[in-house]
C-alpha positions in Angstrom: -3.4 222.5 -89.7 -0.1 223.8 -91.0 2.8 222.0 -89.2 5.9 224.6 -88.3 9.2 223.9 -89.5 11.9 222.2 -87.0 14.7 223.7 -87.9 17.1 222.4 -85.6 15.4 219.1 -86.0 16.1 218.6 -89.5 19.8 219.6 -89.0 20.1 217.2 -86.5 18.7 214.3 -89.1 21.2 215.6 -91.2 24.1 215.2 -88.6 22.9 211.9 -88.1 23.0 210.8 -91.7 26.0 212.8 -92.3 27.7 211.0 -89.5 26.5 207.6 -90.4 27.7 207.9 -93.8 31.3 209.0 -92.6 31.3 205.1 -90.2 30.1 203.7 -93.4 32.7 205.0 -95.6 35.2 204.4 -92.5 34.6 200.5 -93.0 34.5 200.4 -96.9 37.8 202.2 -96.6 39.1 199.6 -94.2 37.8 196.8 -95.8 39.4 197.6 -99.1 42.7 198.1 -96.4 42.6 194.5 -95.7 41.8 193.6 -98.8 44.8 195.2 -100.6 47.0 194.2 -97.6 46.1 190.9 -98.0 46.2 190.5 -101.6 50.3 192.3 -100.7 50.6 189.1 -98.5 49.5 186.6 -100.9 51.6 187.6 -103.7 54.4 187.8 -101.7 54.2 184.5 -100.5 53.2 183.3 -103.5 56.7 184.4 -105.2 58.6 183.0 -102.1 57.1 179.5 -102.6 58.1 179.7 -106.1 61.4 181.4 -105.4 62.4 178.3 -102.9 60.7 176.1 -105.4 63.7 177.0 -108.0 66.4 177.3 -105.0 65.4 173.7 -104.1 65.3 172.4 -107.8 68.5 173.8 -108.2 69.8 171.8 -105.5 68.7 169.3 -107.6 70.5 170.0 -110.7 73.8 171.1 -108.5 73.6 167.4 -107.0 73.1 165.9 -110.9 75.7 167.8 -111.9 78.2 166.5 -109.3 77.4 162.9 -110.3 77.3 163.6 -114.0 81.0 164.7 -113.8 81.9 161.4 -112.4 83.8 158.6 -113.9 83.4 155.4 -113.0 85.6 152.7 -112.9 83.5 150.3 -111.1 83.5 152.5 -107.8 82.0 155.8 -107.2 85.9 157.2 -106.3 85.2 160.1 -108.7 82.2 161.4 -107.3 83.1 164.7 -105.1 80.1 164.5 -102.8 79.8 161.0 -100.7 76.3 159.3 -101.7 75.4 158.1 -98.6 73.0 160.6 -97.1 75.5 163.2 -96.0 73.9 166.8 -96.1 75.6 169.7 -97.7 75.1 173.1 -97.4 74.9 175.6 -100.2 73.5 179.3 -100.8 71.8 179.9 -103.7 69.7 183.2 -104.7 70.5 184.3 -101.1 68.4 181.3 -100.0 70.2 178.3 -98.1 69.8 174.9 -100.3 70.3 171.4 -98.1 71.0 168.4 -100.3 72.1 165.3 -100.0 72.8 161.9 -102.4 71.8 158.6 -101.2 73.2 155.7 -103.0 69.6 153.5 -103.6 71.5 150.1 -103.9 73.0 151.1 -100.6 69.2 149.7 -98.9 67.4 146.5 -98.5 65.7 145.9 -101.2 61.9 145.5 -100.3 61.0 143.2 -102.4 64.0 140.9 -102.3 64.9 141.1 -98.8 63.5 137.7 -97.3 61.6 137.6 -93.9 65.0 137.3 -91.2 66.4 140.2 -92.8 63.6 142.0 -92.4 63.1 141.2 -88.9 66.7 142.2 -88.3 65.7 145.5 -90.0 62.8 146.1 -88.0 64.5 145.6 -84.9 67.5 148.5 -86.5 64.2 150.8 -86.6 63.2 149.8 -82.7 60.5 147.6 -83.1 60.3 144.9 -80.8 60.8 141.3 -81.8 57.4 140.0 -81.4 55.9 142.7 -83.6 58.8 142.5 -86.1 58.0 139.0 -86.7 54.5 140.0 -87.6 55.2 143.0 -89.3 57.4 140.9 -91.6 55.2 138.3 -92.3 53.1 140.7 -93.4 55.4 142.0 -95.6 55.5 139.2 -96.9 52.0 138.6 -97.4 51.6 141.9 -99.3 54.2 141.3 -101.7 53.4 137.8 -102.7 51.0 136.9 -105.8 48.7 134.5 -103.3 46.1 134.3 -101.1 47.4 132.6 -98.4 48.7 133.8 -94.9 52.0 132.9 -93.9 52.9 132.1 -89.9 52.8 135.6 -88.5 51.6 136.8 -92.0 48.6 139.2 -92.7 45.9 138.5 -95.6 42.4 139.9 -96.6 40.5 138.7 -93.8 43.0 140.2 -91.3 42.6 143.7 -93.2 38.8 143.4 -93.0 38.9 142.7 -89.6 41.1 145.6 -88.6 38.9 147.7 -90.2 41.0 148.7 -93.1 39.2 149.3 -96.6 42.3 147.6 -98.6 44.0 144.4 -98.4 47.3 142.9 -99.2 48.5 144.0 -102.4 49.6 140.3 -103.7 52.0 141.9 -106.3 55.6 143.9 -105.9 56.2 146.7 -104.0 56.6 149.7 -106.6 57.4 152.5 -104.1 58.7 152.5 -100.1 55.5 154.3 -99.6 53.1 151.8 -99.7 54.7 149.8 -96.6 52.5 152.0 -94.9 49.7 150.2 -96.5 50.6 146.8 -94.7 49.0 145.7 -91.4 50.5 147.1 -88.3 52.7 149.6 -89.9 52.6 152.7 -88.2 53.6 156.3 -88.8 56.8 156.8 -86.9 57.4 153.4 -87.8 57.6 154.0 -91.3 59.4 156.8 -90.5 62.4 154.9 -89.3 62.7 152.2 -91.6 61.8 154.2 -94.7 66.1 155.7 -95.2 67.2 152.4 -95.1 64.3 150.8 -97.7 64.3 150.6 -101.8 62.3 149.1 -104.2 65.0 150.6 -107.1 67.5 148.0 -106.8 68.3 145.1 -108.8 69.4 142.5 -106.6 70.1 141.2 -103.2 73.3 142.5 -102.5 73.2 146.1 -100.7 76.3 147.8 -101.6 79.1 149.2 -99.1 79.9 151.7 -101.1 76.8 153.9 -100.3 75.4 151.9 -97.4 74.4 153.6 -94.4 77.0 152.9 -91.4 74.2 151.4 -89.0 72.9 148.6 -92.0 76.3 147.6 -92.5 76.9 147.0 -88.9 73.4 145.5 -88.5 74.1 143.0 -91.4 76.8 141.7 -90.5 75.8 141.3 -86.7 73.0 139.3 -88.5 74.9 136.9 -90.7 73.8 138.2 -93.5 77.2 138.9 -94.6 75.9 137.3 -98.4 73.6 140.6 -98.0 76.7 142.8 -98.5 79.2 143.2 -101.5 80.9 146.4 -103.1 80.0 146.9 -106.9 79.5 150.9 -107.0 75.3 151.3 -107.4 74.6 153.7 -109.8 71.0 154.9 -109.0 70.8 157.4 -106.3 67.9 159.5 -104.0 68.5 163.4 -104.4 66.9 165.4 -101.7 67.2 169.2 -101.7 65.5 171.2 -99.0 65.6 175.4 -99.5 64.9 177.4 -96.3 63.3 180.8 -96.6 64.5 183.5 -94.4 60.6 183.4 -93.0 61.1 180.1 -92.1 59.4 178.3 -94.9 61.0 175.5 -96.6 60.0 173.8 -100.1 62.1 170.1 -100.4 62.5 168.2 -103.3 63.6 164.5 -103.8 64.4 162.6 -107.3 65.8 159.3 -107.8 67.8 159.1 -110.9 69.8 156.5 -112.6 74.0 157.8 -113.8 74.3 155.6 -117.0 78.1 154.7 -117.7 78.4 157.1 -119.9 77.4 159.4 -117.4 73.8 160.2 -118.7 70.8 160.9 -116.2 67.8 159.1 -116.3 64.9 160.2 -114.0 63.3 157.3 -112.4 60.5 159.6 -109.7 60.1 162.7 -109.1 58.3 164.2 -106.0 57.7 167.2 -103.5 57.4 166.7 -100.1 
């Protein structure tokens, strides 16, 4: 049998295809759309995040600079910009830098500071008296080279049975951020105390010069007026934070030591 040719069937096959093929190359063409649109967006945030990366660690440097041009005389009466956490504004690359200097002997020392004074400083950050006494024996606990609990104190077995894979450290503090490591801190806790903490200081004494206003106050309300003295600290908290005009932000902190012959020595280094 000979089979008759479909003319206007095979054009419409062809329609078909040639249709298909045009969806086809519809989606390839919008896939490499997105695909370039998103490698745009990438890049460009990319060289923003490095852009406020550099505005922030000039912040930095501007904040060094200011403290590097100081002379001291036993006071920090030469230094233009007040170390004691007050935030400055500057513009920098046509990005807005935030900075501040925060004088680290102006804190209570965390490894120092003995249990009243820290239960005075837990009640500064809101925590209730019960609970600070805990939270400072705790402390405490942590800090000391022993094994054994304290009244109100926290060891091991108290770790184990909160659940908690770690236990008391038993050795110095050698950052603020591992109080969040001890039993019964919490976040917003930690939060609170953490501006007036240090583990950078080299005594007792927290110094008036660059103290906050509230731990002076809360000091001396205490009795622990022996806590307080004015001998110009020289090692200082640097936080820069630059704002994108997107609304990203990249923030920097270093603590750094001014040497009497005004050298700078970088003690940590960190992005938050």
């Amino acid at each position: 049998m000979v089979r008759e040719f479909d003319e206007k069937g095979d054009e419409g096959i062809a329609l078909i295809a040639v249709l298909w093929a045009l969806v086809l190359l519809s989606i390839i063409a919008a896939a490499l759309s997105l695909q370039t649109r998103s490698g745009t967006r990438i890049a460009r945030n990319m060289t923003e995040s490095a852009a406020l990366r550099a505005a922030a660690d000039a912040g930095i440097q501007r904040a060094i600079l200011e403290l590097s041009d100081a002379r001291f005389s036993g006071a920090l009466d030469t230094v233009k910009l007040r170390p004691d956490g007050t935030v400055y504004a500057w513009r920098f690359a046509n990005r807005i830098v935030h900075y501040s200097i925060q004088g680290e002997l102006g804190k209570v020392n965390l490894n120092q500071a003995p249990q009243a004074l820290l239960v005075s400083l837990f009640g500064l950050a809101g925590v209730d008296p019960t609970r600070a006494q805990s939270l400072a024996g705790a402390v405490a606990d942590f800090r000391d080279e022993d094994n054994l609990k304290r009244l109100n104190g926290a060891e091991g077995t108290d770790y184990r049975t909160a659940g908690l894979a770690w236990g008391p450290k038993n050795a110095p503090f050698e950052t603020v951020e591992e109080l969040q490591q001890v039993l019964g801190m919490t976040p917003p806790m930690y939060a609170r105390l953490a501006p007036y903490l240090t583990t950078y200081s080299l005594g007792f004494a927290v110094d008036t010069n660059v103290a906050p206003e509230r731990l002076i106050e809360m000091l001396h309300r205490a009795g622990f007026r022996n806590f307080v003295e004015s001998h110009g600290g020289f090692v200082f908290t640097i936080r820069a934070e630059a704002q994108g005009s997107d609304g990203g932000m990249f923030v920097r902190e270093a603590v750094v030591q001014l040497k009497q012959d005004s050298r700078i020595r970088f003690l940590g280094w960190r992005q938050l």
